[in-house]
C-alpha positions in Angstrom: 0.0 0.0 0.0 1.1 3.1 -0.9 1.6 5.3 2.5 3.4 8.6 4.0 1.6 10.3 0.9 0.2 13.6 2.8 -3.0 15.4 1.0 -1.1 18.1 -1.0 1.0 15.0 -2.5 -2.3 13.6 -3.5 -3.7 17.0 -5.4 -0.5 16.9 -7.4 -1.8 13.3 -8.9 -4.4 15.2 -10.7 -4.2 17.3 -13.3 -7.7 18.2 -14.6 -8.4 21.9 -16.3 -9.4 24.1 -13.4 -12.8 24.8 -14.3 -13.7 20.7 -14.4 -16.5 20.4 -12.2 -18.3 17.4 -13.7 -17.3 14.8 -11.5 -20.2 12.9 -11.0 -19.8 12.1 -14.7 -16.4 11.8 -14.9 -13.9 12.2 -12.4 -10.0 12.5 -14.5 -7.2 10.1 -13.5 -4.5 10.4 -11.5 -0.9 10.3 -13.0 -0.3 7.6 -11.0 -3.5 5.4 -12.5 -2.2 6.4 -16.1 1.0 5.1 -14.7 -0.4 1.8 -13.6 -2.0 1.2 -17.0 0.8 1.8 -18.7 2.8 -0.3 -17.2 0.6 -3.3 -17.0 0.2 -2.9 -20.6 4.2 -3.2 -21.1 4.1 -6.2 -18.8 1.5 -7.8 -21.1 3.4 -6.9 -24.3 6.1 -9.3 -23.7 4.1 -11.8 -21.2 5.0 -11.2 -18.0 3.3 -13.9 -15.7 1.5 -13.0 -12.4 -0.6 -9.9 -14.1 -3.8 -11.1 -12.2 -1.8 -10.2 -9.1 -3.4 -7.0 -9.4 -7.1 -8.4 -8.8 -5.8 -9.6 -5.2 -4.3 -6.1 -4.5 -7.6 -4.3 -5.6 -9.9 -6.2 -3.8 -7.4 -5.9 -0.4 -8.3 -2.6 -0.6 -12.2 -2.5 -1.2 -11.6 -4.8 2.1 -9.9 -2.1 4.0 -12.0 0.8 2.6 -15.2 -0.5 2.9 -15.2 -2.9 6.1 -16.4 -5.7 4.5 -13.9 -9.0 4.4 -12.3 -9.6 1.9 -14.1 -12.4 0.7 -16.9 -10.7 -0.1 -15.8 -8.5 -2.2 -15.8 -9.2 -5.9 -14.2 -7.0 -9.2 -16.4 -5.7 -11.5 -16.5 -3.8 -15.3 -19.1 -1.3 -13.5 -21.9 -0.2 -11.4 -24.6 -1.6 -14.1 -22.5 -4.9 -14.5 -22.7 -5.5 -10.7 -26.8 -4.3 -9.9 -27.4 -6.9 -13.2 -25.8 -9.8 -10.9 -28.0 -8.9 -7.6 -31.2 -8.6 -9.5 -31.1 -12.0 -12.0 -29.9 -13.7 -8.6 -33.2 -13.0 -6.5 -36.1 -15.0 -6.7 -39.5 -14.1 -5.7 -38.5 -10.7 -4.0 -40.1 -7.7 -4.0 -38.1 -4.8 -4.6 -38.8 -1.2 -3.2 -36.6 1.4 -5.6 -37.5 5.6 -6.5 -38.7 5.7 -9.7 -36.2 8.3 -9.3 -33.2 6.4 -9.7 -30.2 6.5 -12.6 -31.5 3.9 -14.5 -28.6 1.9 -14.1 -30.5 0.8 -11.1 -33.8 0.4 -12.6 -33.0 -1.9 -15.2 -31.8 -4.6 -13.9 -34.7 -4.9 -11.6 -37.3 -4.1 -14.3 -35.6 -7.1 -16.7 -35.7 -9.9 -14.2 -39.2 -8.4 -13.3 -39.9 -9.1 -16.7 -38.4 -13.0 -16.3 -40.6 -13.5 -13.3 -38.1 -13.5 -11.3 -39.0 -10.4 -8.9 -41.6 -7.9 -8.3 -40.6 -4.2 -8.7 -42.7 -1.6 -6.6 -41.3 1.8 -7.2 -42.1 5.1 -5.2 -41.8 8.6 -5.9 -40.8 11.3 -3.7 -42.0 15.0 -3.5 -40.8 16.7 -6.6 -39.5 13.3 -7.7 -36.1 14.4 -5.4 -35.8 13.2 -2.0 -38.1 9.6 -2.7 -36.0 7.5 -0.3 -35.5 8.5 3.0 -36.3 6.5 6.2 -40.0 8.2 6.5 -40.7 7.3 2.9 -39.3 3.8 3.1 -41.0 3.2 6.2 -44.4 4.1 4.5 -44.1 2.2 1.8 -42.7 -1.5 2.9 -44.9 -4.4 3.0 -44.8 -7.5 4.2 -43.9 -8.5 0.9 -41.2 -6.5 0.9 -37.8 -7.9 0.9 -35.3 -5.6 -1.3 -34.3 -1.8 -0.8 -32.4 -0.5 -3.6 -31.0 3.3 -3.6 -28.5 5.1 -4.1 -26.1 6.3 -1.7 -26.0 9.9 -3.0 -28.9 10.5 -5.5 -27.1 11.9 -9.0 -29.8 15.0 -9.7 -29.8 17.1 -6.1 -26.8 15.0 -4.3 -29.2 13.8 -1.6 -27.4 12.0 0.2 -29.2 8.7 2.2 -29.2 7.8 5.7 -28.0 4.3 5.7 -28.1 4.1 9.3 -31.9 5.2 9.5 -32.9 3.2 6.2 -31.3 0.3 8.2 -33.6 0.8 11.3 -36.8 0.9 9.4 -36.1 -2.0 7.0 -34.6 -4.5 9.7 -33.0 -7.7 8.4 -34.1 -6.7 4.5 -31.8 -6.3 1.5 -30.3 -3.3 1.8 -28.5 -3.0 -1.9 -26.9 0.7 -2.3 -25.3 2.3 -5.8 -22.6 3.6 -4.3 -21.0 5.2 -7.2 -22.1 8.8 -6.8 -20.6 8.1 -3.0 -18.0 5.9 -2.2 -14.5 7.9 -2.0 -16.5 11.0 -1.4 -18.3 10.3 2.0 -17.0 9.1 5.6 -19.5 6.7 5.3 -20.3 3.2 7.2 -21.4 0.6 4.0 -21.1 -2.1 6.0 -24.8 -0.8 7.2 -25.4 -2.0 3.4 -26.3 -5.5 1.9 -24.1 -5.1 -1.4 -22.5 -1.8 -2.3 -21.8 -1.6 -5.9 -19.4 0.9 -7.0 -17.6 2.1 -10.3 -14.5 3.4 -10.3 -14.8 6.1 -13.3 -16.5 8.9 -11.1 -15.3 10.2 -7.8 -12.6 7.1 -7.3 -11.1 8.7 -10.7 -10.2 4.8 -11.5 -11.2 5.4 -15.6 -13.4 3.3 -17.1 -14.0 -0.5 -17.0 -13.2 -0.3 -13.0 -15.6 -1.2 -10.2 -16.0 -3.7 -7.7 -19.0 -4.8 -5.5 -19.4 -6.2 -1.7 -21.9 -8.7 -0.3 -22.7 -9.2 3.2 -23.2 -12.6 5.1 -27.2 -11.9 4.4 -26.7 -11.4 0.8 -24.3 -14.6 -0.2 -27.1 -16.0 1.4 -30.2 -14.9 0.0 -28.8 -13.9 -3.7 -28.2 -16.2 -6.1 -24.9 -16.5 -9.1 -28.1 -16.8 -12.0 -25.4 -15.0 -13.9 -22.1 -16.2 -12.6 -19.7 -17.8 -15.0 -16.5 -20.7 -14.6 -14.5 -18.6 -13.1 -16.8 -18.4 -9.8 -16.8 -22.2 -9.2 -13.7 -24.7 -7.6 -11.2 -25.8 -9.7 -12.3 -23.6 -12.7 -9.3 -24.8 -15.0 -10.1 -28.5 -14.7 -11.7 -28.8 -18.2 -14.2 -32.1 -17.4 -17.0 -31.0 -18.9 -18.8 -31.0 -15.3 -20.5 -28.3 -13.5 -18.3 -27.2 -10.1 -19.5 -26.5 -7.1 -19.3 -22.6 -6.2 -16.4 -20.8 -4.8 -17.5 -19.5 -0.9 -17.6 -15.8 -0.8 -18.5 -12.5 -3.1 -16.2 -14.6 -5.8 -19.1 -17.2 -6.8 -20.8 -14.1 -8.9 -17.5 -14.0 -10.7 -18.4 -14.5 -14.7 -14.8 -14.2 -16.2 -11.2 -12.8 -15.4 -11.3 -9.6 -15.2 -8.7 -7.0 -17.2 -5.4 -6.7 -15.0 -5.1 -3.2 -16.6 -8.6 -2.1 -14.8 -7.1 -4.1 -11.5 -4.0 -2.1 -11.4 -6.0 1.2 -12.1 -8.3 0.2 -9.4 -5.7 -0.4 -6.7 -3.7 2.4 -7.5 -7.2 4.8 -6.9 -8.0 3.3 -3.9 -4.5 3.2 -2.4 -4.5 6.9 -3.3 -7.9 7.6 -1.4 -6.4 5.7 1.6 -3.0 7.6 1.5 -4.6 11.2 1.6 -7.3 9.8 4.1 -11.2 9.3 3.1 -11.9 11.7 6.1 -10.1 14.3 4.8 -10.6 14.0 1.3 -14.4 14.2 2.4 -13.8 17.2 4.8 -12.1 18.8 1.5 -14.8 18.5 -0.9 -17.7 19.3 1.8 -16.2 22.4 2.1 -15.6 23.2 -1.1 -19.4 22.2 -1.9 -20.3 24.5 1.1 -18.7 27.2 -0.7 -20.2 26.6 -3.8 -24.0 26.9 -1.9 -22.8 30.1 -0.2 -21.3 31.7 -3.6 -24.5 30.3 -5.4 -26.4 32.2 -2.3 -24.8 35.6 -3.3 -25.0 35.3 -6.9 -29.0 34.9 -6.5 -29.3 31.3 -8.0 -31.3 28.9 -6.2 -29.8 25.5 -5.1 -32.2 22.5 -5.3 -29.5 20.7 -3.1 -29.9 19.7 0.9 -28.6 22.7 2.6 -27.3 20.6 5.8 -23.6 19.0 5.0 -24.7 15.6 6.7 -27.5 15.6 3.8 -25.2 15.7 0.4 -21.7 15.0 -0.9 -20.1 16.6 -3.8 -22.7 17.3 -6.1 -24.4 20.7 -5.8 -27.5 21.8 -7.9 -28.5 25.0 -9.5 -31.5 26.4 -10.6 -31.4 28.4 -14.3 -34.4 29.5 -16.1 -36.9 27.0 -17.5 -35.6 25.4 -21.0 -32.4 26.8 -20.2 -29.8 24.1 -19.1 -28.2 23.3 -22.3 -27.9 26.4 -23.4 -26.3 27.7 -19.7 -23.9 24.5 -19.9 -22.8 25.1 -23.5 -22.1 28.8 -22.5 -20.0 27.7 -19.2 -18.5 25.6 -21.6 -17.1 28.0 -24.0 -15.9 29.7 -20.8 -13.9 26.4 -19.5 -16.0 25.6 -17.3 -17.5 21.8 -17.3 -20.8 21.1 -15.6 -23.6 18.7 -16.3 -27.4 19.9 -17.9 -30.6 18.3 -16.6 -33.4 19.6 -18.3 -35.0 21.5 -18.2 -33.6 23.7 -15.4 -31.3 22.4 -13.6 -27.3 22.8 -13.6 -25.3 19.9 -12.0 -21.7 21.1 -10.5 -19.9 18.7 -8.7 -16.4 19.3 -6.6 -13.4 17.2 -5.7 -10.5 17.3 -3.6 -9.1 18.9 -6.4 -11.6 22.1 -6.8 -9.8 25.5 -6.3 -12.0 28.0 -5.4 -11.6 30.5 -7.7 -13.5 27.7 -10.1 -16.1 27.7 -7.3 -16.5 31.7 -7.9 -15.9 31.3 -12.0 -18.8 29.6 -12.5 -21.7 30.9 -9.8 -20.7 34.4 -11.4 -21.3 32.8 -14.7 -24.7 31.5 -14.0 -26.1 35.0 -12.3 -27.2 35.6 -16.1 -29.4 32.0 -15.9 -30.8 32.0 -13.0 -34.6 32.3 -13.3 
């Protein structure tokens, strides 16, 4: 593991334009991922052995960063890859999940709906924002019910869920959190979580093709490998034309090796995280996204955000005039400043360790013009 790395060591990893505030799309690598690839792909040029090292190392450290063991943690290409293994692996569930969601994590549940597999009963919260909180949940379970699925921080306002109190209300249910818009950004318990299922391309600035997911003792349990592959069973390289029985642990889900170039991004992200410290990255970014709600405050422009810090992460919503997002986010653009549009009012800015200020100022002075 990488250690003795202080924070400002960290911030000179990254070297993203100034005005890049679209990290809940897209958070940049560091040099030292870029590294990692490019090395792994020189050690595959000429055959080194030993490449899938690099899946041990990664999932060591989803271990240490998310509490879970390490044998339930499992690699994965991506947050959608992962949620389609949890949902084709229940049987007869119902599943509680905001209608709200990304749709990453409504499509896996509304295709194994469609196999018979499940039942999906979605909710919707006031202004279609803040669907799943503990209240909301706690109206809406059944006895039927059996799966929760949420996010951890919700991708249009940055709401960001209380695990603990979801956990109270739902007791010994399925608790199965997309943790992408999350994990990395918030001091957060997941263990409080069923499965967390994570990519690595957003705020753990892994790149593409990264992600893992961890299953608690209740989930190997209850959740079924429907999808898993050879590589999740004993003995997977003797070729008898017989069916295995299943490894123990997260790695029964497995479907195929995974890329050691996305493994040695993936430890190299985390180990980074872990070397600054995920409590003060966190402490960072909320107060950058504090400043952010205070200079969007003095500039007039509404926030559509949670206001209290223990209630969001790093993402941070404007307000512009109706049928004007794309046209404000094309015009930040042109002033290097990178934000995301959701029609057909709203301007998505998210922050990172990484965010100077003066982008923070930059771009709430830019928006005065749109706000409605």
């Amino acid at each position: 593991m990488i250690t003795g790395m202080a924070l400002a060591e960290y911030l000179q990893q990254f070297q993203e334009p100034p005005g890049y505030l679209n990290f809940a799309s897209f958070g940049p690598p560091s040099r030292a991922v870029v590294e990692a690839l490019t090395s792994t792909a020189e050690a595959a040029a000429v055959g080194t052995p030993g490449l899938h090292d690099h899946d041990e190392r990664a999932l060591a450290a989803v271990a240490r960063l998310t509490g879970f063991d390490r044998n339930a943690g499992l690699l994965t290409t991506s947050t959608s890859a992962g949620l389609q293994q949890l949902a084709f692996g229940l049987r007869g569930s119902e599943v509680l999940v905001s209608r709200d969601e990304f749709p990453s994590n409504l499509y896996p549940w509304w295709r194994a709906q469609d196999l018979g597999l499940l039942k999906v009963r979605e909710i919707q919260g006031p202004e279609g924002l803040l669907a799943m909180t503990p209240e909301t949940i706690a109206d809406a379970i059944t006895p039927s019910t059996s799966v929760i699925a949420l996010s951890a921080v919700d991708f249009r306002s940055g709401y960001r869920a209380d695990l603990s109190g979801i956990r109270e209300v739902i007791g010994d249910r399925l608790l199965i959190v997309d943790g992408i818009q999350g994990f990395g950004v918030v001091d957060q318990q997941w263990t409080l979580a069923d499965a967390v299922v994570v990519g690595g391309q957003k705020w753990l600035r892994a790149g593409w093709g990264t992600g893992f997911m961890a299953l608690s003792p209740r989930a190997l349990e209850r959740i079924q490998p429907t999808l898993g592959g050879w590589t999740g069973v004993e003995q997977p390289t003797t070729y008898d034309g017989n069916a295995h029985a299943l490894l123990s642990g997260a790695q029964r889900f497995s479907v195929t090796n995974v890329s050691p170039f996305t493994s040695a991004a993936l430890w190299t992200a985390l180990e980074l995280i872990e070397s600054a410290g995920i409590t003060e990255l966190s402490s960072r970014i909320e107060a950058s996204a504090q400043a952010l709600v205070s200079s969007l405050d003095d500039a007039g422009v509404p926030v559509l955000s949670p206001r209290d810090p223990s209630q969001r992460a790093g993402i941070v919503v404007a307000q512009v005039a109706p049928g004007q997002a794309s046209a404000a986010r094309d015009r930040l653009a042109e002033q290097g400043l990178t934000v995301t549009a959701h029609e057909p009012d709203r301007i998505r800015i998210s922050v990172h360790a990484t965010t100077a200020a003066d982008s923070i100022e930059r771009v709430c002075a830019a928006l005065r013009v749109w706000r409605p």
